[in-house]
C-alpha positions in Angstrom: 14.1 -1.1 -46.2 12.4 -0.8 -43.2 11.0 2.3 -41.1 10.6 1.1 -38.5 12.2 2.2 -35.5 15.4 0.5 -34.3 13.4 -0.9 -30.8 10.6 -2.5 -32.8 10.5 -4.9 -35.3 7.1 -5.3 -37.8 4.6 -8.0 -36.6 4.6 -11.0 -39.1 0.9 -11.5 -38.8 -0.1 -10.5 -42.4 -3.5 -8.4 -41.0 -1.8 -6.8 -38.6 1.4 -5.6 -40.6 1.3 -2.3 -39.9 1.0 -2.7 -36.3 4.2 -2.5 -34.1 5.9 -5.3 -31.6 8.1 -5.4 -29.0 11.6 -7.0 -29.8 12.3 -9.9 -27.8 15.2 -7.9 -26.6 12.9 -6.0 -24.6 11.4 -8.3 -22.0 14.7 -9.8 -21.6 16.3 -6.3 -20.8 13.3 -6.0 -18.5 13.5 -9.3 -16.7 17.1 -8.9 -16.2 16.4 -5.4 -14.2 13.9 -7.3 -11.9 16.3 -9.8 -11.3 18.8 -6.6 -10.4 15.9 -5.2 -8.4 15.4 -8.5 -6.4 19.3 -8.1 -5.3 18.8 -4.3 -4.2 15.5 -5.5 -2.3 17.8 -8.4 -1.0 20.4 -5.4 0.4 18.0 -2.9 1.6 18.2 -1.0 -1.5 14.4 -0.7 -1.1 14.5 2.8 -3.6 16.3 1.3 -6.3 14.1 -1.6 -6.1 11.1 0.4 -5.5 12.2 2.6 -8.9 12.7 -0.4 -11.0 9.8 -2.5 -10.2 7.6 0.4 -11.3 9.0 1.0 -14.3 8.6 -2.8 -15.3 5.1 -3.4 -12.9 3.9 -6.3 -15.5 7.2 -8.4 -14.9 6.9 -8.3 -11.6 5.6 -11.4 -9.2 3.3 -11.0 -6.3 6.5 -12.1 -4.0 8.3 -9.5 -4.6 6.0 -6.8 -4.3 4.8 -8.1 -0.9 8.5 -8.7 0.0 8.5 -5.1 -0.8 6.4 -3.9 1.6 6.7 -5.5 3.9 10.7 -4.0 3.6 8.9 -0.7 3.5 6.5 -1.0 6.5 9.6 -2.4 8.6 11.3 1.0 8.1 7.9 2.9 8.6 7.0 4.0 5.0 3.8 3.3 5.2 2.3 5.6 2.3 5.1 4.2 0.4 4.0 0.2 1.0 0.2 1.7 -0.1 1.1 3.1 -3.2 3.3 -0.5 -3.7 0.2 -2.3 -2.7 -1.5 -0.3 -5.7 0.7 0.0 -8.2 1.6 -4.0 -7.7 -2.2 -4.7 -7.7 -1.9 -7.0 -4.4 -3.6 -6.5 -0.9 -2.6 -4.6 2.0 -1.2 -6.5 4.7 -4.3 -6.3 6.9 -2.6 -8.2 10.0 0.7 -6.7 9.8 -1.0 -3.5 9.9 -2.8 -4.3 12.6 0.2 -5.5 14.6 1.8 -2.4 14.2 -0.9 -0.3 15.3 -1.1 -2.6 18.1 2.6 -1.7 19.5 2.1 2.2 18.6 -1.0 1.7 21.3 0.9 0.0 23.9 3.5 2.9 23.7 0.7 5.8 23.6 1.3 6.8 20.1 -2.4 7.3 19.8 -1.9 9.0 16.0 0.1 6.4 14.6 -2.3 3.6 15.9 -5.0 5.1 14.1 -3.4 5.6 10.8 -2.5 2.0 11.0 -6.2 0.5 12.6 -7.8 2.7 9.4 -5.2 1.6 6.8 -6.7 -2.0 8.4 -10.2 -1.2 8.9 -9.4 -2.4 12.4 -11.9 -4.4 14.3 -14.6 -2.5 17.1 -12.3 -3.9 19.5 -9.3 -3.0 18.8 -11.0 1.0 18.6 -12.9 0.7 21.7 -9.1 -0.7 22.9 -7.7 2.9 21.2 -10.6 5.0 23.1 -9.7 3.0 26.1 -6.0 4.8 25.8 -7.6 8.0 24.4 -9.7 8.5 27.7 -6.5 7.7 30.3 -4.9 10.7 28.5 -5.6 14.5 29.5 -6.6 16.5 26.9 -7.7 14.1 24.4 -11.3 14.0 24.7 -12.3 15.3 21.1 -10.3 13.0 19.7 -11.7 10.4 22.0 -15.0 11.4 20.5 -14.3 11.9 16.7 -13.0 7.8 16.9 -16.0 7.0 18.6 -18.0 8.8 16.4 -16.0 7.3 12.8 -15.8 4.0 14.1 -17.6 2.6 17.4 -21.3 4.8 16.7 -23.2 3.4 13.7 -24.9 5.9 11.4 -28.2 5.4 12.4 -27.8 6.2 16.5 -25.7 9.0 15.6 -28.2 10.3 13.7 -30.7 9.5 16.9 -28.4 11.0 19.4 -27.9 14.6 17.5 -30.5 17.1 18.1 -32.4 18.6 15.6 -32.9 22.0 15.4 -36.2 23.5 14.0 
């Protein structure tokens, strides 16, 4: 008679008896709901998808979470395609990033370059290219001077070009 509970079956490794192992069953039920995942991803589903991968992150293959995010960045969820990039244990997509940020700057979308360029660690060049923008537009001077600040001015001669008061 066992007492086991009717997902898990007793390991057969005599030292380990008393420890617990998945069924076989299982990882096939959990395969299979990647495979139905892939199909959603395939249709735009990018949710469903998005629900089922995490709920089975160690069946999942590099591919598909970078097929995932991509989806995911293509429709603008970009704290979404982080949290993928996380949960899925792969990179961020450094140069897609960085293309993105690139088309918000030609079209003046000064905020959603940035959150792209820092998502990147964008190059001095593409920030100067940001302050550039910043400085053609009125009323944007303090936020033409926090970027310089956060990104074009090392520590050390911002620390030299504050005054210090005695």
């Amino acid at each position: 008679m066992s007492l086991a509970p009717w997902h898990t079956t007793m390991s057969r490794d005599g030292a380990r008896a008393l420890k617990l192992a998945p069924r076989a069953g299982q990882e096939r039920r959990a395969h299979s709901e990647v495979v139905v995942a892939r199909r959603y991803l395939e249709h735009g589903f990018l949710d469903a998808a998005l629900r089922i991968f995490g709920r089975h992150v160690g069946v999942v293959e590099s591919q598909d979470w970078n097929r995932l995010v991509e989806r995911l960045l293509e429709r603008g969820r970009v704290t979404d395609a982080v949290a993928v990039c996380q949960t899925g244990g792969i990179p961020l997509p450094r140069e897609q990033l960085l293309v993105l940020g690139d088309r918000d700057l030609q079209r003046k979308d000064v905020h959603g370059a940035v959150r792209y360029y820092e998502l990147a660690e964008a190059d001095q060049v593409r920030w100067s290219a940001l302050v550039d923008v910043l400085t053609r537009l009125p009323g944007h001077e303090l936020h033409a001077m926090e970027v310089v600040q956060r990104h074009l001015v090392s520590g050390d001669v911002a620390a030299a070009a504050m005054p210090v008061a005695v």
